[in-house]
C-alpha positions in Angstrom: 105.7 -11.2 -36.4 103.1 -12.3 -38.5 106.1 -14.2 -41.1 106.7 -16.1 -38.1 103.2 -17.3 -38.0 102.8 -17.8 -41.5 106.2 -20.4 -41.2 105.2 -22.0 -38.3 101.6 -22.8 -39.9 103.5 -23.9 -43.0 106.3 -26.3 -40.7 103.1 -27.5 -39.0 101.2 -28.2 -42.1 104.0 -30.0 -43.8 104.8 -32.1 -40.6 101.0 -33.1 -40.8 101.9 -34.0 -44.5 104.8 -35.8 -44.1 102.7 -37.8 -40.9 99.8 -39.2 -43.2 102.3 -39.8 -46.2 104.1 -42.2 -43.8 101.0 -43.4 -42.3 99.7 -44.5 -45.8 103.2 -46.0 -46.8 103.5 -48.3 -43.8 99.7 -48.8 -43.3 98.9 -52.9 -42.5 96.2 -53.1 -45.2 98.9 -52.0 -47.9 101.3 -53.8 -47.7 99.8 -57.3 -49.5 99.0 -54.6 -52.4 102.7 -53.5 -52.3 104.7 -56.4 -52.1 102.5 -57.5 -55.3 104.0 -54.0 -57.1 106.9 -54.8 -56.1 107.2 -57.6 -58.0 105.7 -56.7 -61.6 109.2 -55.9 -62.7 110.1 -59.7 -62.4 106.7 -61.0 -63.8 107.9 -58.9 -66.6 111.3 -60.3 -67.1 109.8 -64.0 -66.7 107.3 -63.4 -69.1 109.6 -62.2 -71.7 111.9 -65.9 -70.9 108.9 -67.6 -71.3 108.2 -66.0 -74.5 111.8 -66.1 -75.7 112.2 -70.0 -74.9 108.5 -70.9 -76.7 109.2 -69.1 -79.3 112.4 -70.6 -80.1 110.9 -73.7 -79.7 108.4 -73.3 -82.1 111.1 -72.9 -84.0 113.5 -75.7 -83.4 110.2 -77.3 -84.4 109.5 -75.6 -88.0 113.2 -76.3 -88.8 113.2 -79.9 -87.7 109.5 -80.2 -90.0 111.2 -79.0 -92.9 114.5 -80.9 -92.1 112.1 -84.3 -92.2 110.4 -83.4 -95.4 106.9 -82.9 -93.3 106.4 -79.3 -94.9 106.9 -77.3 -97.9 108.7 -74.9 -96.6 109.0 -71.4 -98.0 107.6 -72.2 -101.0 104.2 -72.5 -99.5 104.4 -69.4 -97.3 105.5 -67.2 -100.5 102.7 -68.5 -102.6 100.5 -68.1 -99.5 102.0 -64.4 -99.2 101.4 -63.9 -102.6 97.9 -64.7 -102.7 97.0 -62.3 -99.8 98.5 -59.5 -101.7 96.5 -60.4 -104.8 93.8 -59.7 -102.3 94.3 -56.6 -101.4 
């Protein structure tokens, strides 16, 4: 008899559970907060485009420098490279 108890207290208990659970998911003053989570994923992905396309443009724009005879080139990043390991 008192197992009977001790499982109804416990379906009780979970039910109560289970209500405020549901009550905090669905709750009005939430929902701006989770529609903004819900959408990191994507800020993610469009931050890594952006990233991707700037940084390939900053490329395209190295190559067309050295292309036009506006830089160096290697030469002055090795000797550059060179000097910061004399540095160290």
């Amino acid at each position: 008899m008192s197992i009977d108890i001790l499982r109804q207290i416990a379906v009780v208990l979970g039910s109560i559970a289970f209500l405020a659970v549901c009550w905090w998911a669905f709750s009005p003053k939430r929902k701006k907060r989770f529609e903004e989570d819900a959408k990191l994923p994507f800020a993610d992905e469009e931050q890594s485009i952006r990233s991707a396309y700037e940084a390939d443009k900053n490329k395209t724009d190295e190559d067309s420098a050295v292309e036009s005879g506006q830089s160096d080139g290697p030469e002055e990043t090795s000797a550059e490279h060179k000097k910061g390991q004399d540095e160290k």
